[in-house]
MIDOSE-1310 file (N, C-alpha, C; in nm, 2 decimals, decimal comma, always signed):
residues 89
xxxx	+13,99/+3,57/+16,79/+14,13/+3,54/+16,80/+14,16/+3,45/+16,92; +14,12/+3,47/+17,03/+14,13/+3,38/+17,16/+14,08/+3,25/+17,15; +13,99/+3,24/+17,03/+13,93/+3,06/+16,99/+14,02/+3,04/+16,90; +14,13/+3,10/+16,84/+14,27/+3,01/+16,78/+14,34/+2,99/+16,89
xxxx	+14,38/+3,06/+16,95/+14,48/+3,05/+17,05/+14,40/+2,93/+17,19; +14,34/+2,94/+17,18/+14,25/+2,79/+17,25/+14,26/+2,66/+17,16; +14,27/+2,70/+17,06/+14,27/+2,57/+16,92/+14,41/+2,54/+16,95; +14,49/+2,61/+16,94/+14,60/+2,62/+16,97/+14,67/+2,51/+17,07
xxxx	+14,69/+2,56/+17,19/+14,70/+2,52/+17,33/+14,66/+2,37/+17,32; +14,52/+2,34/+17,29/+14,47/+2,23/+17,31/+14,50/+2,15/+17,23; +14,53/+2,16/+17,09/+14,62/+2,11/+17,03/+14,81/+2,02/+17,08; +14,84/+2,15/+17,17/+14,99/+2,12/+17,20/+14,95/+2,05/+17,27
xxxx	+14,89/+2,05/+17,42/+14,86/+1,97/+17,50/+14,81/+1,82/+17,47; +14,72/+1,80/+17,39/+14,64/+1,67/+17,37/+14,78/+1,61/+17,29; +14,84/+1,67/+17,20/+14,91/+1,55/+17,11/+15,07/+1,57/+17,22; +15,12/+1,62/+17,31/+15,19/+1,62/+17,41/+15,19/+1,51/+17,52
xxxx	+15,06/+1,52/+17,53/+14,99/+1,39/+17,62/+15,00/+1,25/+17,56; +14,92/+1,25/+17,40/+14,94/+1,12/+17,33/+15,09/+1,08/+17,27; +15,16/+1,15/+17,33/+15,31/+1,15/+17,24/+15,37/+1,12/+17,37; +15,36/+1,16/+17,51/+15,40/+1,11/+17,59/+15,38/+0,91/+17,64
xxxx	+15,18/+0,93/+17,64/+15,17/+0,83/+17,67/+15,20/+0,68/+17,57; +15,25/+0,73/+17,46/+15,23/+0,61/+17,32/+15,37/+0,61/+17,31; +15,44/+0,72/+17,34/+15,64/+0,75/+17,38/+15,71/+0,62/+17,44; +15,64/+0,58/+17,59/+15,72/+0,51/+17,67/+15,71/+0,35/+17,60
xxxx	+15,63/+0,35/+17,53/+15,62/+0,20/+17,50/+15,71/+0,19/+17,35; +15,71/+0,26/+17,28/+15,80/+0,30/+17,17/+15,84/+0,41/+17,10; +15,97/+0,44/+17,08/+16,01/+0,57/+17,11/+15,98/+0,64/+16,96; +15,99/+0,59/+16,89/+15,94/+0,65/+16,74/+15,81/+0,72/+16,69
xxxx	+15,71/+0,68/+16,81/+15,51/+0,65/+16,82/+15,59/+0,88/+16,85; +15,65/+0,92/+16,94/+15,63/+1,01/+17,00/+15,65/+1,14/+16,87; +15,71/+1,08/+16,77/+15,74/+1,22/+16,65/+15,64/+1,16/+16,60; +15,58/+1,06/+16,60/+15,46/+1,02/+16,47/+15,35/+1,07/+16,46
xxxx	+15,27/+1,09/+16,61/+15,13/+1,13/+16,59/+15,16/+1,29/+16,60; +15,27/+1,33/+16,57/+15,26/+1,53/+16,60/+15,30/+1,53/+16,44; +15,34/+1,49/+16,34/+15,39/+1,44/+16,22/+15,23/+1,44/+16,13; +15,16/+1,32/+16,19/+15,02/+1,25/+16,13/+14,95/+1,39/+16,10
xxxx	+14,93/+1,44/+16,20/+14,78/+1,56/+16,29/+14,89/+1,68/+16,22; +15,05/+1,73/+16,18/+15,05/+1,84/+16,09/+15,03/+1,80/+15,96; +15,04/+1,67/+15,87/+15,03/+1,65/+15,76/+14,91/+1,61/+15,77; +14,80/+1,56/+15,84/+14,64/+1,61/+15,77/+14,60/+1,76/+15,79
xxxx	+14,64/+1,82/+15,93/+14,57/+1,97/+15,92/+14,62/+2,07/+15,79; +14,77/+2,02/+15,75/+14,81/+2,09/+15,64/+14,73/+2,06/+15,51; +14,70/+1,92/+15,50/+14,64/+1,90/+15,37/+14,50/+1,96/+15,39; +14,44/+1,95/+15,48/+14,27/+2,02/+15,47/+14,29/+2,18/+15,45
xxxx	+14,41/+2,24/+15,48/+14,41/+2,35/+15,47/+14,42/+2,37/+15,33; +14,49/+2,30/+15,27/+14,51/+2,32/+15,08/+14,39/+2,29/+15,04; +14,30/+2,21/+15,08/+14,20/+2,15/+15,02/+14,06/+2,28/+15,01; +14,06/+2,29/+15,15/+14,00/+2,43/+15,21/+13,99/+2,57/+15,09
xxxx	+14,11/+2,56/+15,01/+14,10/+2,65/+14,92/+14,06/+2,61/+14,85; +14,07/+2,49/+14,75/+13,95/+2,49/+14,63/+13,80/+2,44/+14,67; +13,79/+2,45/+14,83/+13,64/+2,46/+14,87/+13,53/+2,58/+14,83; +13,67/+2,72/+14,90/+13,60/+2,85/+14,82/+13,47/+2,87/+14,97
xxxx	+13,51/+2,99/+14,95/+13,38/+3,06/+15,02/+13,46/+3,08/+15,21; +13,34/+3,12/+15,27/+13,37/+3,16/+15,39/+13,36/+3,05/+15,47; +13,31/+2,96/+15,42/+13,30/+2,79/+15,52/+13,48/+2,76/+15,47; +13,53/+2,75/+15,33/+13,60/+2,72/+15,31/+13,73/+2,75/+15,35
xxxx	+13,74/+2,91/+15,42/+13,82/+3,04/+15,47/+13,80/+2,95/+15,61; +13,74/+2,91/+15,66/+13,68/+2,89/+15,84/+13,75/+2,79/+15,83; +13,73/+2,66/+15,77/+13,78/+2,52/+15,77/+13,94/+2,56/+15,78; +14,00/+2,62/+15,68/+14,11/+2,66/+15,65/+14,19/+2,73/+15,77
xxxx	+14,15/+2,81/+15,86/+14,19/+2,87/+15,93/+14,18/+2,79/+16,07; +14,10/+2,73/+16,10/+14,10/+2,60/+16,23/+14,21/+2,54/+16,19; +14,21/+2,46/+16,06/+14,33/+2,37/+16,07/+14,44/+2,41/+16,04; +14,48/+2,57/+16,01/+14,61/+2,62/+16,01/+14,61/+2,63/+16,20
xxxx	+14,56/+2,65/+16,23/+14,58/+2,68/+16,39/+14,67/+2,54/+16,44; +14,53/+2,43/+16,40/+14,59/+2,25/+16,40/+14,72/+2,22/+16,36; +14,78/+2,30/+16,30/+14,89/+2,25/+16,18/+15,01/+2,35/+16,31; +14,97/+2,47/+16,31/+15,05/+2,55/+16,40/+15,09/+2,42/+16,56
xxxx	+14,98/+2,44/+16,63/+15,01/+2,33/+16,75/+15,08/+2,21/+16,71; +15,03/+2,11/+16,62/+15,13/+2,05/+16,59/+15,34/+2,06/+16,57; +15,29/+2,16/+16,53/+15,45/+2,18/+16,50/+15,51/+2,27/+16,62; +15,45/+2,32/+16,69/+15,48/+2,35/+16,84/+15,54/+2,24/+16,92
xxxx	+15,41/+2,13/+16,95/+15,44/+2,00/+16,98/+15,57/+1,94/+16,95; +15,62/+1,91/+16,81/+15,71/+1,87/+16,78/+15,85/+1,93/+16,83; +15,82/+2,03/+16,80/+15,95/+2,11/+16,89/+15,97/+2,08/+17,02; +15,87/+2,12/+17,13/+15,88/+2,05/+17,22/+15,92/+1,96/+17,26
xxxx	+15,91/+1,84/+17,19/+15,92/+1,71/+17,19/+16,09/+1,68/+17,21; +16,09/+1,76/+17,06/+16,25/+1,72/+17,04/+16,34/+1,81/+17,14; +16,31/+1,92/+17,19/+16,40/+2,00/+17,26/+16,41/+1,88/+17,42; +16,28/+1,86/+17,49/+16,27/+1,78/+17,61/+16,36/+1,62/+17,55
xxxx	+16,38/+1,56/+17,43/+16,44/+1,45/+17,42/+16,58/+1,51/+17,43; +16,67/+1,64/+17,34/+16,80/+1,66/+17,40/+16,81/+1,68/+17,50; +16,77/+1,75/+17,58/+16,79/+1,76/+17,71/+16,76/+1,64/+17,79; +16,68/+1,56/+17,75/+16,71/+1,45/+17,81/+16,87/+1,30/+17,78
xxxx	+16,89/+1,36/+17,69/+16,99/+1,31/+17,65/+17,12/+1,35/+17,71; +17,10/+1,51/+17,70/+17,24/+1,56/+17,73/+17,25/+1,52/+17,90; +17,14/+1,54/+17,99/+17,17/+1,54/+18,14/+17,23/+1,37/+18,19; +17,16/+1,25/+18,05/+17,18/+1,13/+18,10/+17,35/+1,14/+18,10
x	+17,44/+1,04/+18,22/+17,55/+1,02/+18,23/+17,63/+0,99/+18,06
């Protein structure tokens, strides 16, 4: 359980990071790659079931964790963009 919650974390962090640094140069880059990374970890999760078996349960479960951080990230994202909104004059 603490190697999801590591999958996790590292997840929010890394695409936080690439959403910040790919952010300043265009503002749309910053919903896109947290967007990309939950709509592939989501599809390998669907796929993951007609894999079948305990590889297929394992695969499936890493990238529901992937799919979780992502959409953490995204939250984040958008809550720090109102508040950045609301404090500007």
């Amino acid at each position: 359980m603490a190697i999801m919650y590591l999958i996790v974390i590292t997840t929010v962090a890394c695409l936080l990071l690439l959403s910040y640094k790919l952010g300043r140069t265009t503002s749309s880059l910053k919903y896109t790659i947290s967007l990309i990374a939950g709509i592939v970890s989501l599809s390998v999760v669907i796929i993951s079931y007609f894999y079948g078996g305990l590889t297929g349960m394992g695969i499936g479960v890493v990238n529901f964790a992937i799919f979780i951080g992502a959409i953490i990230s995204i939250i984040i994202i958008s809550v720090s963009e109102i508040i950045k909104i609301k404090k500007a004059p």
